[in-house]
N, C-alpha and C positions, 0 to 999 in steps of 0.2 A: 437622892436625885439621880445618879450614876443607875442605880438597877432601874427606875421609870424611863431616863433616854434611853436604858439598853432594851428594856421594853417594845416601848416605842419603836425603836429601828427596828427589832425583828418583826413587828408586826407592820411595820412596813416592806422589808426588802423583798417578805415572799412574796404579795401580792405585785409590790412592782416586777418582777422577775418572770412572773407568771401575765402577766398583762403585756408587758414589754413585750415578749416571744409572741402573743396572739398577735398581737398592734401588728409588728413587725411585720406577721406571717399572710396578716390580712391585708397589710398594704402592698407587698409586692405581688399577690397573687392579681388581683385590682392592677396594679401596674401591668403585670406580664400577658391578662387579659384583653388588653388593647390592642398586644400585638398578636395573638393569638392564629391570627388569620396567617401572617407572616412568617410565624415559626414551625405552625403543622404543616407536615408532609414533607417535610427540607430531609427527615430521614436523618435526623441530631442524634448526635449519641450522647451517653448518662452526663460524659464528664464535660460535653459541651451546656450542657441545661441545665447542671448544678454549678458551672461559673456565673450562668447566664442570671440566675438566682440570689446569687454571690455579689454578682458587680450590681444588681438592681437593688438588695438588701442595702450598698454605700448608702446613697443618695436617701434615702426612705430612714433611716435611723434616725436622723436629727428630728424628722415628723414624728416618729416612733416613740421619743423620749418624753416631750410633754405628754403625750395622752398615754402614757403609763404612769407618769407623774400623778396627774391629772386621777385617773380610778383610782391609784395604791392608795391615795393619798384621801380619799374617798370613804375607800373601803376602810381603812385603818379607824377612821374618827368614828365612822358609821359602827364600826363592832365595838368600838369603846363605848359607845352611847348604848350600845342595844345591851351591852351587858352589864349596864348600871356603874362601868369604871371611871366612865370619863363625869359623870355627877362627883363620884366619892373622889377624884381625883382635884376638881373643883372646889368640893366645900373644903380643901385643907388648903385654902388660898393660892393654887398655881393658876396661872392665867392662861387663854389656849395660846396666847403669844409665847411663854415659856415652854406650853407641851410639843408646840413641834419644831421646838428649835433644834434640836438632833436632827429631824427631818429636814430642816431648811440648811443644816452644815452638811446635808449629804445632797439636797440639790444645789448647791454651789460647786462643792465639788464635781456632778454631774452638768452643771452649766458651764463651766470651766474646759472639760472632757468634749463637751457639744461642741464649742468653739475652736479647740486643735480641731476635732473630726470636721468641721463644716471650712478649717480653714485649708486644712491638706488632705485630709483621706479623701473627702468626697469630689474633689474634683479628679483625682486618677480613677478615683472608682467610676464617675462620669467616662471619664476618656476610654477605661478597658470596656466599659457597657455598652455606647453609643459604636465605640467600633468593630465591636462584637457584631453588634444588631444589624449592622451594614453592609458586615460580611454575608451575617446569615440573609439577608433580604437579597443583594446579590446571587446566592445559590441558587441554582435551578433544585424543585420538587422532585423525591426519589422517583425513582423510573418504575410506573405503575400503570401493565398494561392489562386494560380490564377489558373480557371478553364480549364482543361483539359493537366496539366503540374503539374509534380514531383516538391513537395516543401520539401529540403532537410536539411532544417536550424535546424531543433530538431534535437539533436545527436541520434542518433539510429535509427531513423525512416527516412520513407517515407513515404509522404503523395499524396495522387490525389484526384479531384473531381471531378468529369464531370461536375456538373452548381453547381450555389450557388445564394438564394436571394441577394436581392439591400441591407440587411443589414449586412451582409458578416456570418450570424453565424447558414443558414441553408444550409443544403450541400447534394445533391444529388449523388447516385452512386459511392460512397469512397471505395478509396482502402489504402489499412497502411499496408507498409512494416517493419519486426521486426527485428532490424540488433544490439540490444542492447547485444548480446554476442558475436559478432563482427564472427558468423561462416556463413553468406553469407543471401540468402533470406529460410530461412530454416521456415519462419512464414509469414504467409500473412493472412490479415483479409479484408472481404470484407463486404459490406453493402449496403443495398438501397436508406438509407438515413441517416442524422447526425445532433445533434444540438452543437454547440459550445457556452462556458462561460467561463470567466477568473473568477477565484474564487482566495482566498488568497491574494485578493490585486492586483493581475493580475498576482502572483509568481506563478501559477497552470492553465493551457487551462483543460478542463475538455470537453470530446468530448464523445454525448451519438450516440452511434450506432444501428438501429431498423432493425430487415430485415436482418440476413446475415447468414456469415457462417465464423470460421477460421479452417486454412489451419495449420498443422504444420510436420514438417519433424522429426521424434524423431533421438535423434544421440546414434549409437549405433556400437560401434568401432568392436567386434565381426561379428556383421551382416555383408553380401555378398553385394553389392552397388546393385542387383539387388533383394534381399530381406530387405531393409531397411524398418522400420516398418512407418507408417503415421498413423497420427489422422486427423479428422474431426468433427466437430462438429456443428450443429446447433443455433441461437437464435434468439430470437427477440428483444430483448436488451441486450447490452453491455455497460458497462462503462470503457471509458479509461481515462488516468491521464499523461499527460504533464506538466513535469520541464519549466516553463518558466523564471526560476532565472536570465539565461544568457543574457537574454535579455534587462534586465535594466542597466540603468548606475550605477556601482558602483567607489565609490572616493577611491583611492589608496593614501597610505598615501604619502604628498607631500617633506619628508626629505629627500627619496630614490632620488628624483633628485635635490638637495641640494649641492651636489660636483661637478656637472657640471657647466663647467668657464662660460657661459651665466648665470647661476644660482647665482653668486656670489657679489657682493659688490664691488666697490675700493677697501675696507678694506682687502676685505678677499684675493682677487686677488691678494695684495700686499702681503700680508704673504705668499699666494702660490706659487707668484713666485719666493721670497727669499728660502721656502725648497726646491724646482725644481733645483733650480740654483745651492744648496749647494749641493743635489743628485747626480748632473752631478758630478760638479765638484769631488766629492768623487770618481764614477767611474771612473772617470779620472785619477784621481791620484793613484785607486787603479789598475787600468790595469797597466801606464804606470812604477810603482815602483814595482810591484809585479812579475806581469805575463810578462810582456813585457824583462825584463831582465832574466829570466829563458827562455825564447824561442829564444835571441840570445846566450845565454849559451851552447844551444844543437849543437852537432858538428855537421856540416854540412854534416858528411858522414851518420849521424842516424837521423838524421832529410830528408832528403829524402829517401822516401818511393817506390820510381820507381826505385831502385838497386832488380833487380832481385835478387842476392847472398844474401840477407836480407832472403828473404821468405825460403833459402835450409840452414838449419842450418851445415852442412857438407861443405863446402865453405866458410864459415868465417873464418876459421884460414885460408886458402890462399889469403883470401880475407885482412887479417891484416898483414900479411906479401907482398901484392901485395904493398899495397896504405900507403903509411908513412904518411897522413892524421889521422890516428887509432891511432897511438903514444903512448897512455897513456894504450892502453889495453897489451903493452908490456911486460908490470910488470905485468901482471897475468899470472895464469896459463891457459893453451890451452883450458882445459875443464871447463872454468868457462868463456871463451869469446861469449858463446853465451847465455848464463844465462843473461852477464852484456847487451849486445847489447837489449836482446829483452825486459827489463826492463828500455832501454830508449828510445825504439823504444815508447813505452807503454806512459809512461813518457810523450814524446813528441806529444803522440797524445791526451792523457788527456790533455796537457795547451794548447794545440790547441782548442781542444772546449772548457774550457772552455774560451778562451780568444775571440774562437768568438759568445759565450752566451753574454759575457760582452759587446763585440761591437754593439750586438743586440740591449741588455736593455738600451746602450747608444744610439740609434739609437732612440731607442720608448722614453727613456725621453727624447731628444731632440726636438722628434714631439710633443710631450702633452706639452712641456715649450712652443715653438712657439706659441701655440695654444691660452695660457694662453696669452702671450705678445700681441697676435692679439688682443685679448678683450679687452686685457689692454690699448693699442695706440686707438683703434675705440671709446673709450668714452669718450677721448679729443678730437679726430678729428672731429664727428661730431659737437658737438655743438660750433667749431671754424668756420665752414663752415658759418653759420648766418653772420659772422665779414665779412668775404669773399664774401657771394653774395649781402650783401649790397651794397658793393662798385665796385660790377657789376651791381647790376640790377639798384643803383638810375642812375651812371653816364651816362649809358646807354640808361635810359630813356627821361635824359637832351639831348643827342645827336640827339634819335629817334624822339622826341617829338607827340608820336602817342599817344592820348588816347583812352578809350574803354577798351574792353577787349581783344581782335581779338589780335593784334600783340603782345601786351604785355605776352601776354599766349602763341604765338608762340616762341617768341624767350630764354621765360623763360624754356621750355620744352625742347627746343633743349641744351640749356646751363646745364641744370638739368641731359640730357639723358648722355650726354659727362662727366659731373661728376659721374654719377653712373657706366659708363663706364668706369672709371679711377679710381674707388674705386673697382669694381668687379677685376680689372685687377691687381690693388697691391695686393687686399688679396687673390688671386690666387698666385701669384708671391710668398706672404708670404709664404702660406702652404707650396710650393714646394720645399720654401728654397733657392727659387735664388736670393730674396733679404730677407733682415734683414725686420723683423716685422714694426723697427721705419722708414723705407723707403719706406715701402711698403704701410702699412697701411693712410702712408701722404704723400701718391703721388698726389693724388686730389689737397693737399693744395701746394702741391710745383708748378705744372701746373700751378692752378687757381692766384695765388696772384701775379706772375708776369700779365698775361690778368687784372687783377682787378685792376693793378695799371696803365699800360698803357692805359687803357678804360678811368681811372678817369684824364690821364693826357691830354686824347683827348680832354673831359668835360672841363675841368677847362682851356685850352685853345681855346675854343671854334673851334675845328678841327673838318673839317669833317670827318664821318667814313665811311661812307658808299657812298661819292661820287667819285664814279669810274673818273673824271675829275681830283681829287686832286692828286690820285695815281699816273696815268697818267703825269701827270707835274713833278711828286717827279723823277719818270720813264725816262724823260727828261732830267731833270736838273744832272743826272747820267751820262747819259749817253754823252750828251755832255761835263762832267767834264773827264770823259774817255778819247772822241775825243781830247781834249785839251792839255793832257796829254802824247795825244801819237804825236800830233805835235812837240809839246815842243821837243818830244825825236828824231823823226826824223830829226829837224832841227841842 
């Protein structure tokens, strides 16, 4: 039995190894796709795009791991079937329950491995990615001026050039618009020609101009708009001076995103959702002992607000003598009945907001709690998923017995899209609050482990799945238990 597990795992490990690396490689590209718009032209260098690959690869592994489970696991049973092993390993009485026990002690060990990584790698790998990406979003696009089009990426300026040599830093025909006191094109500099240089490390374009002329408009708030005074003046060189600060990556310090629930730990998670929980519950307590019992206190005749005779203070004493609802204002005096009314009209529309402030602030912790619980349920649920598509993808493979890659890659994908669709659709459902976090967020595993167990019970009885003949007879044997049924009754 020792040489069959050792078997078995090698003909598991390369396929998952090999699948794993694709999974991997196809989720973060998918990922980094999104941002796509975001990161070209920022002008990144290698070792910024290979971190940037690096901290998206964290988060993306725990998804990574089931659907390489999921094919290897596949493909393994599927070659043993195609090559007549998994029969003759059969008739000498092992059960498929015994053949992938080796394979089920090495996803334990990898469901184990899911759960550190889901519970601390990936949330630093979260936090160096997200503030990575922030940074780079923040960048201004390299400085790229393309010939006979307004390049407007320096703040204050405009630039154009009719041509420019093949080495982009001699420039023909420039015009520079001067908009750095933000009062319109009141400065224009023109030229025949230009040399460009990044001085200061590349923090400074440094652009000499030869051949021109500036244009400027002087502002002069006295002057008539049709005697506004202008200068002109000639040169043959000009030196200009370009900020180009903006346009490097700078690193933002990474604690500022440190409180966000992707950002945090089991650990921390846990303590946040104990203060969350105790937050509510305080609002809770204090709306409903507080505020909630002074707003049924208020009589019902100064608590609405649509009594015309409220707003005419001269119709309240008939109004207190109309409506024996008022009662209590009968012990006072007449000219103190509208003094008391409009100090609990008052009254009453202060604990009115603020009681629906409080309903607010309990509305908004209740969304941030959710939020926190969703993180919390997803970093058990995925790495349980591995337990789960094992005992889809081997039994499944026992059935299909296809090897190669062709099918086993098809039906692994399709089983895979159907869980990702059942995970998009509970943490929708979470957010919204129409179901509970712990139902929503393992709805996948509720679906999947009844299919998982019925698949492995097809397997282990050697039933077919996929022969449309077997259904068909089950479809029979029904149906004439029916017919039988209803003789018996008409007889």
């Amino acid at each position: 039995m020792k040489k069959l597990d050792a078997l078995i795992l090698r003909s598991f490990i390369g396929p998952f190894a090999a699948s794993f690396a694709v999974a991997l490689f196809i989720l973060v590209i998918q990922f980094l796709s999104r941002y796509q718009d975001m990161i070209a032209g920022k002008g990144l260098g290698g070792d910024i795009l290979l971190k940037l690959f690096i901290y998206a690869s964290a988060h993306l592994v725990i998804l990574a791991l089931p659907l390489a489970v999921l094919i290897s696991s596949l493909m393994t049973m599927g070659n043993l079937g195609a090559q007549y092993e998994l029969a003759a390993i059969k008739s000498s009485g092992i059960s498929i329950h015994r053949l992938i026990t080796p394979i089920l002690y090495f996803c334990l060990g990898l469901f184990l491995f899911s759960l550190w990584f889901s519970f601390f790698v990936v949330p630093k790998g979260n936090l160096k990615l997200f503030s990575l990406m922030w940074d780079i979003q923040q960048t201004k696009p390299t400085f790229a001026l393309k010939p006979g089009h307004f390049y407007k990426g320096i703040d204050g300026y405009s630039l154009r050039a009719a041509r420019k040599d093949k080495t982009g830093s001699q420039l023909e025909e420039v015009m520079i618009y001067n908009h750095v006191q933000g009062k319109g094109n009141i400065e224009v500099v023109l030229a025949d020609s230009a040399r460009m240089a990044l001085i200061d490390k590349g923090m400074t374009l440094q652009m000499q101009l030869y051949r021109g002329c500036r244009y400027e408009e002087i502002q002069n708030a006295e002057a008539k708009p049709e005697n506004k005074p202008f200068s002109r003046y000639y040169f043959d060189s000009l030196r200009f001076y370009f900020d180009m600060s903006g346009f490097g990556l700078k690193r933002s310090d990474e604690s500022a995103f440190s409180p966000h629930h992707k950002m945090m730990n089991i650990l921390q998670l846990t303590h946040v959702l104990d203060s969350l929980s105790y937050t509510e519950q305080a609002l809770t307590d204090e709306f409903v002992q507080k505020q909630l019992p002074q707003l049924v206190r208020i009589d019902s005749v100064i608590n609405n607000e649509s009594i015309p005779e409220l707003n005419n203070h001269k119709s309240l004493p008939k109004l207190a003598f109309k409506n024996s609802k008022i009662g209590v204002l009968s012990t006072f005096p007449d000219n103190k009945w509208y003094e008391i009314l409009s100090r609990s009209v008052n009254n009453a529309r202060a604990i009115r907001n603020f009681s629906d402030y409080t309903l607010t602030r309990m509305k908004e912790e209740e969304e941030i709690l959710r939020e926190y619980k969703i993180e919390y349920h997803s970093k058990f649920m995925l790495p349980l998923t591995c337990l789960i598509f094992l005992y889809i993808g081997a039994p499944l493979g026992a059935i299909i017995r296809k090897g190669g890659v062709g099918m086993p890659m098809v039906v692994s994908v399709c089983f895979f899209i159907f869980f990702w669709f059942l995970m998009m659709q509970g943490t929708k459902l979470s957010k919204q609050d129409v179901l509970d976090p712990w139902a929503g967020i393992w709805l996948p595993i509720y679906v999947l482990t009844p299919i998982a167990g019925w698949i492995t019970w097809k397997a282990s009885n050697d039933s077919p799945l996929f022969d449309s003949s077997s259904y068909l007879i089950q479809w029979n044997r029904v149906k004439s238990l029916f017919k039988g049924n209803n003789h018996s009754t008409a007889k």
